[in-house]
Structures are given as C-alpha cells and as structure tokens.
Biopython code that builds the backbone (N, CA, C, O; Angstrom):
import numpy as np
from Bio.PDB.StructureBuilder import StructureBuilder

atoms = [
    (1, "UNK", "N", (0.852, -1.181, 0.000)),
    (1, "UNK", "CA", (0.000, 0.000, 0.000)),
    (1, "UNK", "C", (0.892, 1.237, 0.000)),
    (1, "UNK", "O", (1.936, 1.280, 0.650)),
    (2, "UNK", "N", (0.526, 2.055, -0.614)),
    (2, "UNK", "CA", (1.439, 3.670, -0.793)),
    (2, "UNK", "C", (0.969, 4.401, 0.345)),
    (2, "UNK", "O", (-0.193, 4.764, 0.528)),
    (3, "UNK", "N", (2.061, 4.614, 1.181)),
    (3, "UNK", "CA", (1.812, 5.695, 1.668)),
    (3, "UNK", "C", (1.269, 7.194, 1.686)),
    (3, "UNK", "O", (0.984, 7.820, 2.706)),
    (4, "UNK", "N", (1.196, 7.567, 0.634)),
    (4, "UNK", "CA", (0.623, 8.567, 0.358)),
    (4, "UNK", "C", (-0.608, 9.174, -0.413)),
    (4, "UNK", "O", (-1.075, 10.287, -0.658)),
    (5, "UNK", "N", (-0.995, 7.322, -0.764)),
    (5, "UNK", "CA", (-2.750, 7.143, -0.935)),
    (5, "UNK", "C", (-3.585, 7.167, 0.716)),
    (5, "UNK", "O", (-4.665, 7.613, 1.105)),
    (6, "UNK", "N", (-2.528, 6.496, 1.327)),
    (6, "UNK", "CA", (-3.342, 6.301, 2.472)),
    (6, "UNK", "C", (-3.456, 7.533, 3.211)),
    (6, "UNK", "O", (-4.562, 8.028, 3.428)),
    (7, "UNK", "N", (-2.587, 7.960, 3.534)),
    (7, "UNK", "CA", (-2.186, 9.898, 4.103)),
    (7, "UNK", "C", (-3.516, 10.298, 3.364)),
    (7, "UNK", "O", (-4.450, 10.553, 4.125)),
    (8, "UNK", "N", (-3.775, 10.402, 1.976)),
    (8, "UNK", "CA", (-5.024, 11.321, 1.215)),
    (8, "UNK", "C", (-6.188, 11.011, 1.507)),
    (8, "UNK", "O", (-7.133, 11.795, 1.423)),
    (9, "UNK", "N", (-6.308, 9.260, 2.068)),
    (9, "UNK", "CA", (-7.584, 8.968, 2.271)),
    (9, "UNK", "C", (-8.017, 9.310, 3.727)),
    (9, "UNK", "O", (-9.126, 9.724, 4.065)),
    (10, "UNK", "N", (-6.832, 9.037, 4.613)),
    (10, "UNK", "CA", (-7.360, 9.707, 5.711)),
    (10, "UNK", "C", (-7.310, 11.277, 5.512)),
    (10, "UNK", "O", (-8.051, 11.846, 6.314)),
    (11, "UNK", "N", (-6.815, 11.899, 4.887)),
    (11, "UNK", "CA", (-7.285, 13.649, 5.042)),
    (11, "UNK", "C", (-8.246, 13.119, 4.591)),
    (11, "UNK", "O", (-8.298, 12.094, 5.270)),
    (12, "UNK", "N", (-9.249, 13.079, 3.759)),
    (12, "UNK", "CA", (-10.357, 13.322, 2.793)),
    (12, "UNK", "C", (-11.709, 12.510, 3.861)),
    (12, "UNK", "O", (-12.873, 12.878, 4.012)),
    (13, "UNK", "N", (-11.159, 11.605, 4.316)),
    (13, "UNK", "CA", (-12.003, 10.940, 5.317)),
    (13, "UNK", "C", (-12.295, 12.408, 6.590)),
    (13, "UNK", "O", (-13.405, 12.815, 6.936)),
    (14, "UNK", "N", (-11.193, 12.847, 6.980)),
    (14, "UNK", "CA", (-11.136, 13.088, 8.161)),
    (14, "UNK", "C", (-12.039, 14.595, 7.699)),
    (14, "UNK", "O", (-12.945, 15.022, 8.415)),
    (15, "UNK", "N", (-11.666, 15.203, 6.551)),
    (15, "UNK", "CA", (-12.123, 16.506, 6.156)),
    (15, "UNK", "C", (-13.941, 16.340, 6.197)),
    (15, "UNK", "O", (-14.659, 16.927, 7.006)),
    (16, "UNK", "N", (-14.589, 15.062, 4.729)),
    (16, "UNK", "CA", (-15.682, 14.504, 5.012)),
    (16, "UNK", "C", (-16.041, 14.643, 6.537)),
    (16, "UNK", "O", (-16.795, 15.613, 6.616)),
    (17, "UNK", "N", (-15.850, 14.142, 7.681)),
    (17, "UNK", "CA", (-16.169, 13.740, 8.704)),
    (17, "UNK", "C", (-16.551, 15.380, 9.637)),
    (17, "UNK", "O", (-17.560, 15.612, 10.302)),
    (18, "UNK", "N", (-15.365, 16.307, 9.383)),
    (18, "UNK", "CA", (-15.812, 18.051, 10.172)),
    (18, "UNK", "C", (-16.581, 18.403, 8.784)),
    (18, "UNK", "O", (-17.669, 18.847, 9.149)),
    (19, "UNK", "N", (-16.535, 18.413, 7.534)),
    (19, "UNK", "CA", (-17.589, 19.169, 6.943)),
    (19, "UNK", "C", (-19.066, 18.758, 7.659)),
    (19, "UNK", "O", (-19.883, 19.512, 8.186)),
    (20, "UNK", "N", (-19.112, 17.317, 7.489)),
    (20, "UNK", "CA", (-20.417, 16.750, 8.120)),
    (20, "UNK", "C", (-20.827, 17.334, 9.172)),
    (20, "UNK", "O", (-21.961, 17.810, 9.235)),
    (21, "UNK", "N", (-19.884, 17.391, 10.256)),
    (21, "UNK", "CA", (-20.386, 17.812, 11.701)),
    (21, "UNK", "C", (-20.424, 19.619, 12.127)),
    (21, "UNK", "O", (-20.962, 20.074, 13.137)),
    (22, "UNK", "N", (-19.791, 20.329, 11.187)),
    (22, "UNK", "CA", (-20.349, 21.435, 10.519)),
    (22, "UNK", "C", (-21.641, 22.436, 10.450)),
    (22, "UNK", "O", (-22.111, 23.496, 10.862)),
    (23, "UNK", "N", (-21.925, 20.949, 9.365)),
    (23, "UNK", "CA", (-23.171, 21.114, 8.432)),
    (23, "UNK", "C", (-24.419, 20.895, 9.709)),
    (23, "UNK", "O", (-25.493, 21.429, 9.982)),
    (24, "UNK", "N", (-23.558, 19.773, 10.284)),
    (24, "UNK", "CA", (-25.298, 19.122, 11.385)),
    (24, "UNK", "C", (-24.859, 20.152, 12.364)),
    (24, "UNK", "O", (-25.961, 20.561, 12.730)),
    (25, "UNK", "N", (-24.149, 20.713, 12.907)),
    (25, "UNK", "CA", (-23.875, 21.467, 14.303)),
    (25, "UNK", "C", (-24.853, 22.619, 13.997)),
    (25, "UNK", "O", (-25.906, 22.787, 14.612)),
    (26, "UNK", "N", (-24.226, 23.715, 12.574)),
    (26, "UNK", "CA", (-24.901, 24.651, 12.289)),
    (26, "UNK", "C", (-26.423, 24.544, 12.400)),
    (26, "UNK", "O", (-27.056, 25.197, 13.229)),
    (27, "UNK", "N", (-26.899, 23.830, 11.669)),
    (27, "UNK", "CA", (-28.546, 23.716, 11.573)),
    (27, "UNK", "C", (-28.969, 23.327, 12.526)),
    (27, "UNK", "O", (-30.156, 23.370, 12.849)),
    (28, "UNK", "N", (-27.977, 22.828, 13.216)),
    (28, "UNK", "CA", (-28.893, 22.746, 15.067)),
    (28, "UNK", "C", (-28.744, 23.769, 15.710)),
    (28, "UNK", "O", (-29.532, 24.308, 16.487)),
    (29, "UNK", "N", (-27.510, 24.129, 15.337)),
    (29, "UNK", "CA", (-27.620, 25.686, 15.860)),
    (29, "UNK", "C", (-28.742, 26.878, 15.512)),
    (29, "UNK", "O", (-29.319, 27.468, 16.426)),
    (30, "UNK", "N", (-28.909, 27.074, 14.585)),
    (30, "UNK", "CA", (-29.716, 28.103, 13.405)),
    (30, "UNK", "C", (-30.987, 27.334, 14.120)),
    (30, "UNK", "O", (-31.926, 28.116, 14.266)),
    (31, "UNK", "N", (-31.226, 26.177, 14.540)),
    (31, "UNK", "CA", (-33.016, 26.106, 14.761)),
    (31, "UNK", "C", (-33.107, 26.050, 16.276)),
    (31, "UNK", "O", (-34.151, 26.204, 16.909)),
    (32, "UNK", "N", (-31.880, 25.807, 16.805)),
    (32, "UNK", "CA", (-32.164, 26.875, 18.342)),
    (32, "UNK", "C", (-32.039, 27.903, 18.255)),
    (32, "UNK", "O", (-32.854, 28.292, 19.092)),
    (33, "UNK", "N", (-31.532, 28.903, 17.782)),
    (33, "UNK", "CA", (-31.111, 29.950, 17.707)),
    (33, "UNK", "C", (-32.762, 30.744, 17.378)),
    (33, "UNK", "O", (-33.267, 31.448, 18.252)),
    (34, "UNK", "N", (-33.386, 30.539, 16.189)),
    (34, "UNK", "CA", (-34.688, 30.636, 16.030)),
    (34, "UNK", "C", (-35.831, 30.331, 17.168)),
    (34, "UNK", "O", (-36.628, 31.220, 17.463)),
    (35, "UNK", "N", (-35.878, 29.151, 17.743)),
    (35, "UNK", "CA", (-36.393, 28.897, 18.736)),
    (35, "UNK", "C", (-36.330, 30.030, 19.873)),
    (35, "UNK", "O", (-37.172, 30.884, 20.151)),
    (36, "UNK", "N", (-34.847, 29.729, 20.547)),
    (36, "UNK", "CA", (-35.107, 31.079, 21.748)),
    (36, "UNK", "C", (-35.562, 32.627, 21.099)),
    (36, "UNK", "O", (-36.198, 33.421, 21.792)),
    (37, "UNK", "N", (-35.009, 33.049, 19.190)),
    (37, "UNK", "CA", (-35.943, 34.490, 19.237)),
    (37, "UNK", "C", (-37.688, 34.247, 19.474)),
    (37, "UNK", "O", (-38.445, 34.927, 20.167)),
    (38, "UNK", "N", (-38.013, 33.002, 18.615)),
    (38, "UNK", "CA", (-39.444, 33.263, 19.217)),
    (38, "UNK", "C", (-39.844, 33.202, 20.534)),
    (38, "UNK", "O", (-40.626, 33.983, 21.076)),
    (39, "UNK", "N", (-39.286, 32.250, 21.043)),
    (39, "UNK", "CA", (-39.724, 32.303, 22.699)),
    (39, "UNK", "C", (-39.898, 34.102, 23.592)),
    (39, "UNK", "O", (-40.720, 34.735, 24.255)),
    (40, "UNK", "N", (-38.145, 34.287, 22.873)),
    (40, "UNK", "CA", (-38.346, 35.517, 23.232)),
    (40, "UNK", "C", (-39.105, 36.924, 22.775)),
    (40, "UNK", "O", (-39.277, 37.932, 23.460)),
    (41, "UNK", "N", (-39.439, 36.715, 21.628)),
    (41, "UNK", "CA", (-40.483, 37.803, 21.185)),
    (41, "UNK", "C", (-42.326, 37.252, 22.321)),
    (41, "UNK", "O", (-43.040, 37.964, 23.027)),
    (42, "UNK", "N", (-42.412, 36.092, 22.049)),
    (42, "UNK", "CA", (-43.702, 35.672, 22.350)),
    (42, "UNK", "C", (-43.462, 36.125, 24.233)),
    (42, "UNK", "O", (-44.462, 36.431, 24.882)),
    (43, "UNK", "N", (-42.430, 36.110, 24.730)),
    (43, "UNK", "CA", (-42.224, 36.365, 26.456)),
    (43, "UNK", "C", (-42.577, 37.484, 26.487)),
    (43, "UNK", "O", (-43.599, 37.740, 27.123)),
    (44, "UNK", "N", (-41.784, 38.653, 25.740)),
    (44, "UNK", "CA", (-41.525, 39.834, 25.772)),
    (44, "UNK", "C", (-42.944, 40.557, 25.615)),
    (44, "UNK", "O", (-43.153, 41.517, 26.356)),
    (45, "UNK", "N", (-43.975, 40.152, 24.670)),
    (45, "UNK", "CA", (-45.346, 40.684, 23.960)),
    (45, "UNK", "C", (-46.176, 39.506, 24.709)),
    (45, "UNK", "O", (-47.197, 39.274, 24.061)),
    (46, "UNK", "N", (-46.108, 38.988, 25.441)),
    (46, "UNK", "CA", (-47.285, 38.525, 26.200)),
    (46, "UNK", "C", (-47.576, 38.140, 27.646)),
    (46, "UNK", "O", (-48.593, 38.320, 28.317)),
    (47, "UNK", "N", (-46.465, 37.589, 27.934)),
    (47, "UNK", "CA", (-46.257, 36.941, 29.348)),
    (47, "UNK", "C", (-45.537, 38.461, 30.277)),
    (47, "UNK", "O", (-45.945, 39.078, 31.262)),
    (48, "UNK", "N", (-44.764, 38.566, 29.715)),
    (48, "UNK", "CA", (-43.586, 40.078, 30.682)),
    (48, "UNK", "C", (-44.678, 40.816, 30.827)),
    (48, "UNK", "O", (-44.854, 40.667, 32.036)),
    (49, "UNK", "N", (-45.626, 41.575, 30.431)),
    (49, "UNK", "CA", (-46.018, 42.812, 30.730)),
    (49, "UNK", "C", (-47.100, 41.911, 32.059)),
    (49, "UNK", "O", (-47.015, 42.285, 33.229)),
    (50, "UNK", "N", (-47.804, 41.051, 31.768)),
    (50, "UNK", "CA", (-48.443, 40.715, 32.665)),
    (50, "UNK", "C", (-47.812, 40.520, 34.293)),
    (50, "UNK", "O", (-48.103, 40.866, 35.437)),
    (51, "UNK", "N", (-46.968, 39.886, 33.718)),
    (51, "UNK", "CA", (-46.500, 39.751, 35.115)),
    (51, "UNK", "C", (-45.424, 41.234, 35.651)),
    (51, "UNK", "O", (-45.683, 41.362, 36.847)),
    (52, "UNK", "N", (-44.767, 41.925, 35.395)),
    (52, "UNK", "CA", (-44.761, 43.434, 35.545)),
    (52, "UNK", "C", (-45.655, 44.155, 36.342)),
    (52, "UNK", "O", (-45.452, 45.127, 37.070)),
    (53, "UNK", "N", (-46.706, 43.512, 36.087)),
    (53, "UNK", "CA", (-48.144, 44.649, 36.216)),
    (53, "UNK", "C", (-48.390, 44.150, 37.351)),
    (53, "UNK", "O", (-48.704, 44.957, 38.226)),
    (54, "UNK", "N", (-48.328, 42.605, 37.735)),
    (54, "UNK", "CA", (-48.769, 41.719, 38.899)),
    (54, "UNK", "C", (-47.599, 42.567, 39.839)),
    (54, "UNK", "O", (-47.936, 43.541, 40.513)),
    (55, "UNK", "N", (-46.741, 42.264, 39.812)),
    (55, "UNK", "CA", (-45.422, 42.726, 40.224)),
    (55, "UNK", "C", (-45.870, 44.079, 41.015)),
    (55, "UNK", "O", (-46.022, 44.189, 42.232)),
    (56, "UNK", "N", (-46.055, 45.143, 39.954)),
    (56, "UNK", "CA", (-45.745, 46.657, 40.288)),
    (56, "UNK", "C", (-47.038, 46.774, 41.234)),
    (56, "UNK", "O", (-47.028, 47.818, 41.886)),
    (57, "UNK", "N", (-47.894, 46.134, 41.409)),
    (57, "UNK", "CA", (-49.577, 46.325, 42.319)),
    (57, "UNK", "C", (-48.778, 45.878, 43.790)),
    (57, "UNK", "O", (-49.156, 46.511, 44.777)),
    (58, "UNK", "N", (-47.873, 45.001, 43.977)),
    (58, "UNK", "CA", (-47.424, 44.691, 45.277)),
    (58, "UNK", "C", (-46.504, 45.350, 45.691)),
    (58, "UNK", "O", (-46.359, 45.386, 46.913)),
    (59, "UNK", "N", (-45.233, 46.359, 44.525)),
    (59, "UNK", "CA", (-44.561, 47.894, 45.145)),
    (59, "UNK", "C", (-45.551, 48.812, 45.302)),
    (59, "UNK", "O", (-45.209, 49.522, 46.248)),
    (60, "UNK", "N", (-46.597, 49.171, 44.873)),
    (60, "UNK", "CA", (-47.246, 50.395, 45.693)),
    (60, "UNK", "C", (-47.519, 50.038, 47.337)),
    (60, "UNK", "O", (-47.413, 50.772, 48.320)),
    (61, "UNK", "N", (-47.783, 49.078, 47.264)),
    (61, "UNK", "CA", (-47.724, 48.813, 48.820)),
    (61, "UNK", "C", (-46.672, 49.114, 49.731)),
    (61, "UNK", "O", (-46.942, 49.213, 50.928)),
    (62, "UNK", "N", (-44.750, 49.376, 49.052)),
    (62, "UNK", "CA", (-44.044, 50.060, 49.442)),
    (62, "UNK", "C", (-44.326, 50.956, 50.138)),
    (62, "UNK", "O", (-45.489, 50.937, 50.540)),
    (63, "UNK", "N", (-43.488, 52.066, 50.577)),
    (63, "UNK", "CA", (-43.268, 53.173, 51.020)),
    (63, "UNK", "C", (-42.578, 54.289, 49.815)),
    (63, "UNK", "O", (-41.437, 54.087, 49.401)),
    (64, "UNK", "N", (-43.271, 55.277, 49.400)),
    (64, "UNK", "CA", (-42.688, 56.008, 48.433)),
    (64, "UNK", "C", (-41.074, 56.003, 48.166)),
    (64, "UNK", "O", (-40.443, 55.808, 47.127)),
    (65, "UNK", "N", (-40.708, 56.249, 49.305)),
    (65, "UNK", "CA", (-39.321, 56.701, 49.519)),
    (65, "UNK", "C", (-38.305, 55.259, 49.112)),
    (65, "UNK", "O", (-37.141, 55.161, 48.723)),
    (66, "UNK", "N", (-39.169, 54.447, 49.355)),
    (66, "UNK", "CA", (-38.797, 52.985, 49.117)),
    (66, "UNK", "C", (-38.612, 52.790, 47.809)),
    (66, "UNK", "O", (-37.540, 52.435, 47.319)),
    (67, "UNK", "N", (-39.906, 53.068, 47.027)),
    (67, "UNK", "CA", (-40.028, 53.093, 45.515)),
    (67, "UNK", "C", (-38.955, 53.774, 44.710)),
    (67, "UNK", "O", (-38.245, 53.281, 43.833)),
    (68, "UNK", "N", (-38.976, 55.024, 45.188)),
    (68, "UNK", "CA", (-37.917, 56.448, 44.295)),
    (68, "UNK", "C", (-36.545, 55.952, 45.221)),
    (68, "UNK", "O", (-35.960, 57.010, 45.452)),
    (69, "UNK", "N", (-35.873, 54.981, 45.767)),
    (69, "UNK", "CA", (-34.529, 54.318, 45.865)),
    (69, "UNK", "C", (-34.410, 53.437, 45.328)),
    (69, "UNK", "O", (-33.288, 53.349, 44.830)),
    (70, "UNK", "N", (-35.078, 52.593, 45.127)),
    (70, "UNK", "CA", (-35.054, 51.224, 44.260)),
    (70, "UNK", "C", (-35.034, 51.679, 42.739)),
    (70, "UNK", "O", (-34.389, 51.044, 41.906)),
    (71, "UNK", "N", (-35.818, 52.883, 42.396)),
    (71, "UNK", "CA", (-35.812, 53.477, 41.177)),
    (71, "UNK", "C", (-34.557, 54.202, 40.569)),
    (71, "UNK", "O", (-34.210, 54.287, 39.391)),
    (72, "UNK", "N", (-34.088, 54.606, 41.490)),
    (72, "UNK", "CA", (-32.726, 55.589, 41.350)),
    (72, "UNK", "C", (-31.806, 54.969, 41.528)),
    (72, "UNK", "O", (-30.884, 55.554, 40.958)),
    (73, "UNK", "N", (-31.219, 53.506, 42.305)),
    (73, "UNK", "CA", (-30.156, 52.103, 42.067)),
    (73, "UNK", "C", (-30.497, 51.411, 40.909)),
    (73, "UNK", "O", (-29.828, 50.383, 40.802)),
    (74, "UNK", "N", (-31.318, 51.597, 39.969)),
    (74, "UNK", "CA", (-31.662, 50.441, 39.313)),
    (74, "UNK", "C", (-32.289, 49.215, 39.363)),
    (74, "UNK", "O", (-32.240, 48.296, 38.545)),
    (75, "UNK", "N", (-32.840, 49.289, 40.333)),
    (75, "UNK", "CA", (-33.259, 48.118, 40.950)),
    (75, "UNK", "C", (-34.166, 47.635, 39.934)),
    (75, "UNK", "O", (-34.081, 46.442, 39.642)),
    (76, "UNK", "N", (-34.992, 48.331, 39.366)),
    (76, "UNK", "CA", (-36.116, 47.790, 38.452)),
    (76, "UNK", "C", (-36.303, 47.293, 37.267)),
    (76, "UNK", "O", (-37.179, 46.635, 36.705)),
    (77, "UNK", "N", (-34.691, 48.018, 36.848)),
    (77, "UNK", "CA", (-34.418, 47.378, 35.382)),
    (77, "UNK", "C", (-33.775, 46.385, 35.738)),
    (77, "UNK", "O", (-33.848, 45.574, 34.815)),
    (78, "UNK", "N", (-33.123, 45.942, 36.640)),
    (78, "UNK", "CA", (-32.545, 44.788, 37.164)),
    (78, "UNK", "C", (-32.980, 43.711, 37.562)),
    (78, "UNK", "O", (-32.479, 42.588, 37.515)),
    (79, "UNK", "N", (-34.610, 44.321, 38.247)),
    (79, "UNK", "CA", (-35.168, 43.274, 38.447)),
    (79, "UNK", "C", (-36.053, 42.400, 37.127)),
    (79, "UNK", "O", (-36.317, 41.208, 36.966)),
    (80, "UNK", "N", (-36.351, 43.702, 36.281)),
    (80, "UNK", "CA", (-36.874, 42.832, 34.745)),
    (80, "UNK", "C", (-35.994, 42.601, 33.914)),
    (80, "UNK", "O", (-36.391, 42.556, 32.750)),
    (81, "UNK", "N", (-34.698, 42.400, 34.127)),
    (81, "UNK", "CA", (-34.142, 41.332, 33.714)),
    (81, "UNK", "C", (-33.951, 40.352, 34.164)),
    (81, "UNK", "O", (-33.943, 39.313, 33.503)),
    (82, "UNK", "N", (-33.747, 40.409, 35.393)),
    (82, "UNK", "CA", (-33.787, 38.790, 35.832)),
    (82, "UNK", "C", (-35.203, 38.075, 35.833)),
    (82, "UNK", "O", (-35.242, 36.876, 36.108)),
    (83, "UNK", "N", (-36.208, 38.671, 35.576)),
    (83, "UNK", "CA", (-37.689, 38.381, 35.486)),
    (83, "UNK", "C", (-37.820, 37.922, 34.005)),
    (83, "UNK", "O", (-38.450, 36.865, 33.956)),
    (84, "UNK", "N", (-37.492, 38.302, 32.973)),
    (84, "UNK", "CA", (-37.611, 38.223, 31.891)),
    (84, "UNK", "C", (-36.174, 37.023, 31.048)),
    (84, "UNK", "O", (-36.238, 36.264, 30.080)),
    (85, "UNK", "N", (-35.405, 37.260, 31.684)),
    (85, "UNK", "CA", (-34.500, 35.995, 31.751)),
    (85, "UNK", "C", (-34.751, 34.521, 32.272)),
    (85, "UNK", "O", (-34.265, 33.573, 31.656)),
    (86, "UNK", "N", (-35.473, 34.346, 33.350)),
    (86, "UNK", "CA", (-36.232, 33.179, 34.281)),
    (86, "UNK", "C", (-37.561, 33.005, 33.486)),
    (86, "UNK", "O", (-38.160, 31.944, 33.668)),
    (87, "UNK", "N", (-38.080, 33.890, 32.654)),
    (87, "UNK", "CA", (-39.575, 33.534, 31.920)),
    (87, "UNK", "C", (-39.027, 32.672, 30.575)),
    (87, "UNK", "O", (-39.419, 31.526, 30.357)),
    (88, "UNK", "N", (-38.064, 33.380, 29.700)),
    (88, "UNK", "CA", (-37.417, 32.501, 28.868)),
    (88, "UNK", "C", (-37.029, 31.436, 29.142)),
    (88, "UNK", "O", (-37.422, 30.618, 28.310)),
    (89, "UNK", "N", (-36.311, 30.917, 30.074)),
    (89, "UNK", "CA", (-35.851, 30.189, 30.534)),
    (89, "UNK", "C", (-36.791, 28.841, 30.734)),
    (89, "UNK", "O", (-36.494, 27.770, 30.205)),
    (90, "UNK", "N", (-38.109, 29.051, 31.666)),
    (90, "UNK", "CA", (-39.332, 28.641, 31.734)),
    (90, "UNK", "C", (-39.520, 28.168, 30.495)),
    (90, "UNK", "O", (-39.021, 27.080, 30.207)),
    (91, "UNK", "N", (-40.466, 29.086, 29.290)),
    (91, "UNK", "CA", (-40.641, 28.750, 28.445)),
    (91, "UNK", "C", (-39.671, 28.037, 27.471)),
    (91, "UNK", "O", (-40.151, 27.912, 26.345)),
    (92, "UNK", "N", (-38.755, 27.673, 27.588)),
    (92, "UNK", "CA", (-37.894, 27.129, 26.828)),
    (92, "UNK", "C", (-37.756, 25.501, 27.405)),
    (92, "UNK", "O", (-37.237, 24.641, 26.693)),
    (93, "UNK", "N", (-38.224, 25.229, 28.616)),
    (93, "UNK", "CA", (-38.644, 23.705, 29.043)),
    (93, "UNK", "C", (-39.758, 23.525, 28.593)),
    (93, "UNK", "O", (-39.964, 22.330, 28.808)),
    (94, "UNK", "N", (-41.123, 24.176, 27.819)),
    (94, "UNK", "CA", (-42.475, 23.950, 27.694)),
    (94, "UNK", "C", (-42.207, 23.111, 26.347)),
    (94, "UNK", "O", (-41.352, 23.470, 25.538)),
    (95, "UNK", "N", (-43.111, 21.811, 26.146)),
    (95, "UNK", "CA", (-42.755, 21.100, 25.053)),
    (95, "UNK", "C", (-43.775, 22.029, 24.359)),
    (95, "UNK", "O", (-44.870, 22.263, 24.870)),
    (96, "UNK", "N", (-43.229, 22.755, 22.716)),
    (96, "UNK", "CA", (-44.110, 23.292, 22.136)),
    (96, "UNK", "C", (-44.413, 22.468, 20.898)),
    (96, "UNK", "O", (-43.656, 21.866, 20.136)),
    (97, "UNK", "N", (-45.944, 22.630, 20.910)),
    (97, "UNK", "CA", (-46.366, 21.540, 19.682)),
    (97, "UNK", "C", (-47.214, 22.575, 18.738)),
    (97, "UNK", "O", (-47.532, 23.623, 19.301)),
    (98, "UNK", "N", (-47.523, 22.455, 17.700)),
    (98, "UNK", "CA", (-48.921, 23.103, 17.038)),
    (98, "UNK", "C", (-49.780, 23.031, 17.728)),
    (98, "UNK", "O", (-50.055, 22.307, 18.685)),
    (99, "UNK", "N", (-50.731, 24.650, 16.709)),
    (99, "UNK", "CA", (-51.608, 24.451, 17.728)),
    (99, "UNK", "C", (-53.001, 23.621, 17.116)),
    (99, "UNK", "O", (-54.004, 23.663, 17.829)),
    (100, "UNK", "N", (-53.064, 22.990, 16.018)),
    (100, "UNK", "CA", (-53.827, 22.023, 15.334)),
    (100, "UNK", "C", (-53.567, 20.623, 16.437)),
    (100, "UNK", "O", (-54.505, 20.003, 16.936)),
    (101, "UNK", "N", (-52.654, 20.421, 16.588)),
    (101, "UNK", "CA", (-51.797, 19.449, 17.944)),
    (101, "UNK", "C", (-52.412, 19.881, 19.145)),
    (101, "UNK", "O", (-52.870, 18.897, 19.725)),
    (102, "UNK", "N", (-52.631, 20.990, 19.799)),
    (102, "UNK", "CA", (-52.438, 22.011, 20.666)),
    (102, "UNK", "C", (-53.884, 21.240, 21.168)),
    (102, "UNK", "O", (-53.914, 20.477, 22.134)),
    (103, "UNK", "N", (-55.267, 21.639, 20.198)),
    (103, "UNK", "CA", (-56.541, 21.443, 19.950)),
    (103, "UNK", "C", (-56.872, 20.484, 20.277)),
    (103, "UNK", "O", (-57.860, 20.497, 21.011)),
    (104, "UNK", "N", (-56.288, 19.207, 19.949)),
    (104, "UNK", "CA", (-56.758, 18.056, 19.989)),
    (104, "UNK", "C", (-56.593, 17.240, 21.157)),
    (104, "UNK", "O", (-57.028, 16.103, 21.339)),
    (105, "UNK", "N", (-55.760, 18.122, 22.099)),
    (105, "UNK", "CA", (-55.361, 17.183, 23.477)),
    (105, "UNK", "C", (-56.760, 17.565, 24.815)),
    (105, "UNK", "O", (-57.676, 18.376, 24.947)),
    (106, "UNK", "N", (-56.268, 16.600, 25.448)),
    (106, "UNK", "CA", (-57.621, 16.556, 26.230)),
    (106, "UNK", "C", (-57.471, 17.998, 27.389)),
    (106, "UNK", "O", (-56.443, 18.592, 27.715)),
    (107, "UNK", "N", (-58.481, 18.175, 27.693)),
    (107, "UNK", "CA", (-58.957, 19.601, 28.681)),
    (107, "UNK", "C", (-58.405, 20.983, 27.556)),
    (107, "UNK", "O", (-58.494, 22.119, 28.023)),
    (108, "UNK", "N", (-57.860, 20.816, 26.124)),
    (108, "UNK", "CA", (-58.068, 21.838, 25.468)),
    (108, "UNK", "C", (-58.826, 22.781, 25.506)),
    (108, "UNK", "O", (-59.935, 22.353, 25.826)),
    (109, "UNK", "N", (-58.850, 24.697, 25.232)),
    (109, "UNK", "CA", (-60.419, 25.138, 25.674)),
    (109, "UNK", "C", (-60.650, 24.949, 24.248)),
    (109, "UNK", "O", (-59.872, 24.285, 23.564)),
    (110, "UNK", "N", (-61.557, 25.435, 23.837)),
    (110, "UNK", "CA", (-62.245, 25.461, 22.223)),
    (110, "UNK", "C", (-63.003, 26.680, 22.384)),
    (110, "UNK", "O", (-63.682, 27.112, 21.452)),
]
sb = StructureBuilder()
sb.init_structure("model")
sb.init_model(0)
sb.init_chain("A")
sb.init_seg("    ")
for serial, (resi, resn, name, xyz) in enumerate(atoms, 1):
    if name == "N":
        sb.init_residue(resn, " ", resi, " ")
    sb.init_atom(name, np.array(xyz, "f"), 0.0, 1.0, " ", f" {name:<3s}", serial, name[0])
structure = sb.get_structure()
C-alpha cells in the first residue's frame, strides 16, 4: 500500500467527517437559535407585561421613599431582567407543539 494514498484517504475521510459535523452542528444551531428568538419575542409581547403589572400592584404597597430608591439604584431594570431571563428560561422547558396538535389534546379550551 502507498503511503501517500493512504495519508489522502485519511485527510479526505477526516475533512468529510468536520464538513459533516459542521453542516449538522450549524442547523442545530440556526433552529435553536430561532427557537429562543421566538420564545423571546412571544415572552416579551405577552407573558412580561403581565407579570410586571402583577409585580408593580405589590410595590405600591411600598413606602414612596422605598419606591424612588429602588428606582434611582436600578433596581427595576434589574429586576426585569432577571424576570424576563427566568420567563425565557421557563418557556424554553415547555414542550411546544402546534396548535392544530395544541386542539386536539384533552382539557383543550375550544
């Protein structure tokens, strides 16, 4: 056997073998990648404001002075991020199916 058939077949093998894993890494990548933007558009426009709102009804119960310090550290943008980070997060364990799928399972509303 020639040495330097065999040297070519393993490059060409070995090259074959990362193009492949490449090709499959990317497109798993690219359809998570898709996945968490929708999650995150659908968090951001439906679930976040609700719960925000739940949220901000239990700081008025604060003390003003309480409110306008937490407001002036940051506290609030800090806290909707970590609120809005933990909702993604959430939703990203929910098995999502269609909603033709969605319909057909039992205690569905209609």
């Amino acid at each position: 056997m020639n040495p330097l058939s065999f040297i070519a077949d393993m490059a060409t093998a070995v090259g074959r073998f990362v193009f492949a894993s490449f090709r499959d890494g990317i497109g798993l990548l690219v359809a998570k990648l898709l996945g968490v933007f929708g999650l995150t558009m659908i968090s951001m426009s439906a679930f976040l404001p609700d719960l925000k709102g739940t949220l901000s009804q239990y700081a008025t119960a604060m003390p003003p002075v309480v409110v306008q310090f937490a407001g002036a550290i940051g506290l609030d943008v800090f806290m909707t991020m970590v609120i809005s980070a933990l909702s993604i997060r959430l939703a990203s364990k929910v098995f999502i199916v269609p909603k033709s799928v969605a319909d057909q399972l039992p205690g569905a509303s209609r």
